[in-house]
C-alpha positions as a Markdown table, in Angstrom:
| # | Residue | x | y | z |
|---|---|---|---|---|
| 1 | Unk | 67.4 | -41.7 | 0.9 |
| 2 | Unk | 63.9 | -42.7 | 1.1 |
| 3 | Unk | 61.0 | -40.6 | 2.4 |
| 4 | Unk | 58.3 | -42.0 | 4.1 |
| 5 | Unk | 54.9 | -41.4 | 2.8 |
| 6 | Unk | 53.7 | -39.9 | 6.2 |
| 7 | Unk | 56.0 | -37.0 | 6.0 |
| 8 | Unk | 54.9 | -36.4 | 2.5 |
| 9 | Unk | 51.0 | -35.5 | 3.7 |
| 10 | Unk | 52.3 | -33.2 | 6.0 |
| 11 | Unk | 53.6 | -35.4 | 8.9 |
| 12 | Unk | 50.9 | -37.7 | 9.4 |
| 13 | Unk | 50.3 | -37.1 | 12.7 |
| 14 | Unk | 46.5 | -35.6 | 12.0 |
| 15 | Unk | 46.4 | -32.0 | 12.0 |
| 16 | Unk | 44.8 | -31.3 | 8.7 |
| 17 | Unk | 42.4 | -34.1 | 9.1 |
| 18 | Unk | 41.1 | -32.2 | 12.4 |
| 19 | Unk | 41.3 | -28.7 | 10.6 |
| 20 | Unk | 38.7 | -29.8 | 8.8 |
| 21 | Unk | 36.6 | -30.9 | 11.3 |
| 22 | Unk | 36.5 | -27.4 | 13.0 |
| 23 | Unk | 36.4 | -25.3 | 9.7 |
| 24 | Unk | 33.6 | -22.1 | 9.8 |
| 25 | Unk | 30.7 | -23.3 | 7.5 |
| 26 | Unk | 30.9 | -20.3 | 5.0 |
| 27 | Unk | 27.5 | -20.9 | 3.3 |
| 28 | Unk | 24.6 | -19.1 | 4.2 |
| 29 | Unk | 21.2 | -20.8 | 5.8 |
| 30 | Unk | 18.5 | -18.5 | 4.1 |
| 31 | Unk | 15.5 | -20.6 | 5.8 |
| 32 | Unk | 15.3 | -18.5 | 8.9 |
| 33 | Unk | 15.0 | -15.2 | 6.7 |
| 34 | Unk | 12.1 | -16.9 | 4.0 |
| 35 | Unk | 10.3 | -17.6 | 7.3 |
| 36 | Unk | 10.5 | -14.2 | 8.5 |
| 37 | Unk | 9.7 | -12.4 | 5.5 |
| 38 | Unk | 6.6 | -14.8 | 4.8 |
| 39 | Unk | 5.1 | -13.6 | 8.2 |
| 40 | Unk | 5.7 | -10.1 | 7.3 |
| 41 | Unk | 4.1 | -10.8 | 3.9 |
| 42 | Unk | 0.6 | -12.1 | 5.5 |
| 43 | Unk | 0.6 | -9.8 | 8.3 |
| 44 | Unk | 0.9 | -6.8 | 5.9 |
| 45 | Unk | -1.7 | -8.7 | 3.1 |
| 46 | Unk | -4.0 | -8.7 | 6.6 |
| 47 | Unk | -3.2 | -5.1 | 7.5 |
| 48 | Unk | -2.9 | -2.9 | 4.1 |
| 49 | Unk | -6.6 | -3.4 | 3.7 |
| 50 | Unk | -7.6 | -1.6 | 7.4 |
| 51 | Unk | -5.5 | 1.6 | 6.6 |
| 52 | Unk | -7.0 | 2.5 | 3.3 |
| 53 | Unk | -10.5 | 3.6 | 4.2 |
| 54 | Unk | -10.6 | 6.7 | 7.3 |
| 55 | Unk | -13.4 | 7.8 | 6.9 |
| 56 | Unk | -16.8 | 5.8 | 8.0 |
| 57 | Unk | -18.9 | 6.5 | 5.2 |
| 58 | Unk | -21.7 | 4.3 | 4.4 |
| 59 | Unk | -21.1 | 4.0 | 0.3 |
| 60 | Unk | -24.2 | 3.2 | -2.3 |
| 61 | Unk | -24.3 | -0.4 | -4.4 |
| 62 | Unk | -23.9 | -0.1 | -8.2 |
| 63 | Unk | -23.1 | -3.1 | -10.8 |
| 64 | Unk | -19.7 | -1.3 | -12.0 |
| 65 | Unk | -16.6 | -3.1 | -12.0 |
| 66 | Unk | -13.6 | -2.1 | -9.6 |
| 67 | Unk | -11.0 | 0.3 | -11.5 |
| 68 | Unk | -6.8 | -1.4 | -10.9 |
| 69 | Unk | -5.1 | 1.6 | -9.4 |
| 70 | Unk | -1.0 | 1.3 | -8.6 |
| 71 | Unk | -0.4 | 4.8 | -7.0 |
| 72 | Unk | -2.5 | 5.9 | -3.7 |
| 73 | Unk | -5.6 | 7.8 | -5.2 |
| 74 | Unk | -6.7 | 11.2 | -3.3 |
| 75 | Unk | -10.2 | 10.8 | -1.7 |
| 76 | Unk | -12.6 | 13.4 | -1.1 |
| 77 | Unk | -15.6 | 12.8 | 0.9 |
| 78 | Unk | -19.0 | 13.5 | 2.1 |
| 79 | Unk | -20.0 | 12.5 | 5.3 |
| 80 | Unk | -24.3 | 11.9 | 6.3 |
| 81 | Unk | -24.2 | 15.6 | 8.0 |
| 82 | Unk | -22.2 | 17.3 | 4.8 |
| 83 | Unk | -18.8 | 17.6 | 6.0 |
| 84 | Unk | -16.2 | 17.6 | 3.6 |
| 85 | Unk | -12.7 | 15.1 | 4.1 |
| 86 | Unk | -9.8 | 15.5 | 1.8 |
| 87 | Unk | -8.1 | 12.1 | 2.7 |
| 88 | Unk | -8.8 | 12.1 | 6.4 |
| 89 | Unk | -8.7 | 15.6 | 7.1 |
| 90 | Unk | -11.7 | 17.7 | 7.5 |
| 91 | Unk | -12.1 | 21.0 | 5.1 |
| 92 | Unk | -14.1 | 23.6 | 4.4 |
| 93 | Unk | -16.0 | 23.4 | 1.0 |
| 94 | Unk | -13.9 | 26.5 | -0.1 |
| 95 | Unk | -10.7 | 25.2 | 0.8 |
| 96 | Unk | -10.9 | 21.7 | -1.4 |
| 97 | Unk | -10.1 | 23.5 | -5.0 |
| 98 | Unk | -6.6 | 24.8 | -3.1 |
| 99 | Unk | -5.7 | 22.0 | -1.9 |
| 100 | Unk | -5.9 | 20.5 | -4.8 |
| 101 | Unk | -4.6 | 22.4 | -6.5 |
| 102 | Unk | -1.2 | 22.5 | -4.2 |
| 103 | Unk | -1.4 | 18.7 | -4.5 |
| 104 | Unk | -1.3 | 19.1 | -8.5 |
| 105 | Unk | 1.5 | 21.5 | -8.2 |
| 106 | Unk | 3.9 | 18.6 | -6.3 |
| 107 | Unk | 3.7 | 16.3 | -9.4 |
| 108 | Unk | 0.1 | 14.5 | -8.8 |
| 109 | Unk | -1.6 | 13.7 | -12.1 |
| 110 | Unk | -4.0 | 10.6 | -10.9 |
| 111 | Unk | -8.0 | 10.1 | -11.2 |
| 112 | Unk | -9.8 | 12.2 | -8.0 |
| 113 | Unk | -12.6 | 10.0 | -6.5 |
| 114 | Unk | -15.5 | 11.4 | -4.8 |
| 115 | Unk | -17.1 | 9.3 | -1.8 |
| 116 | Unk | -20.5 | 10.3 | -1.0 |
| 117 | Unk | -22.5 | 8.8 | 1.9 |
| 118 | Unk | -25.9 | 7.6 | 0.7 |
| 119 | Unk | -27.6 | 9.7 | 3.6 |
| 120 | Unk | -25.3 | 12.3 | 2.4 |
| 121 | Unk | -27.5 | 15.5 | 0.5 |
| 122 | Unk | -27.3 | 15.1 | -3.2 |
| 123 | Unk | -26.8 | 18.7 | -3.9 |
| 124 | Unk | -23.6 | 18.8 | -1.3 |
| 125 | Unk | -22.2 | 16.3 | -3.0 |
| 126 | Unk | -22.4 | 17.9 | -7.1 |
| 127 | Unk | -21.2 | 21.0 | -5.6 |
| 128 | Unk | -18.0 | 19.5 | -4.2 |
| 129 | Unk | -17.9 | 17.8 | -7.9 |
| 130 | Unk | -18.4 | 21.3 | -9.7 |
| 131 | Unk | -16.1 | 23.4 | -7.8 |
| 132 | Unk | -13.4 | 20.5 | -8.4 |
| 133 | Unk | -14.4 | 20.3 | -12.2 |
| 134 | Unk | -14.5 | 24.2 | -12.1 |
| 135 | Unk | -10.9 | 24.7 | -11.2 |
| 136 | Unk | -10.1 | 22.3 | -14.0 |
| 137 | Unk | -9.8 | 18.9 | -12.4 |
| 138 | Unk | -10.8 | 16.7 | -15.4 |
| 139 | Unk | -10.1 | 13.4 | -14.5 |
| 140 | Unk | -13.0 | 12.4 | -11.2 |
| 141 | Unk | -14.5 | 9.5 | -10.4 |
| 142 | Unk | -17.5 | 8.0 | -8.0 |
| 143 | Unk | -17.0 | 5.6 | -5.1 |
| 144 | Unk | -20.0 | 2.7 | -4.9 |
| 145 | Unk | -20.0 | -0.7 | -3.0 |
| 146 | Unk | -20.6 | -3.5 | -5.8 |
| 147 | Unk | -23.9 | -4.7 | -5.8 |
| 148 | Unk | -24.9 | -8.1 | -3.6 |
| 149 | Unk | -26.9 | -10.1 | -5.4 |
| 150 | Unk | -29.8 | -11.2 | -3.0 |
């Protein structure tokens, strides 16, 4: 009338001790993927800083401070020989108020900034300024390179 403590574990010849052994390891190894996405991290810190500028305008030096921005600003600027870029696009000088003003019409509310070379004409650069005040653009600001102390 006894039992034998083998067949009370399940027959004692091994099986479950060697299910074990063989089991699929259910956790995940999130090494691998911290790797990855720290690469893509410091190539895109090393990158994001290339795209912003498109057009190769030499910018004057003032002592103001830099203004934190979160959304992508629109850029209008003035080349050395008085051509006009809305982002990277060239435009004509009469063209810049309706563009804008299509831009305003899709939801954009931001600060405008004028870039103006500093071999760029003075007077090309207020009128691009006036015509963009005149159609009622309040909110503009001016593009400088900080200062180096020398």
């Amino acid at each position: 009338m006894g039992m034998s403590v083998a067949s009370a574990r399940g027959g004692g010849n091994g099986r479950r001790r060697r299910g074990r052994r063989h089991a699929l390891m259910s956790e995940i190894n999130v090494t691998p993927f911290v790797d990855v996405m720290l690469v893509l991290l410091i190539i895109f810190m090393v990158a994001a800083p290339l795209l912003t500028v498109g057009v190769p305008i030499d910018l004057p030096e003032t002592q103001a401070e830099a203004l934190n921005s979160e959304t992508q600003p629109i850029t209008i600027s003035v080349n050395n020989e008085g051509r006009i870029y809305l982002q990277e696009t060239e435009v004509p000088i009469d063209e810049v108020v309706a563009k804008l003003q299509a831009i305003a019409q899709a939801g954009y509310d931001e600060r405008i900034y004028v870039r103006g070379d500093r071999a760029a004409d003075y007077g090309t650069v207020m009128r691009v300024m006036a015509r963009i005040s005149a159609a009622g653009f309040r909110n503009l600001g001016l593009v400088t390179l900080q200062e180096q102390d020398s």
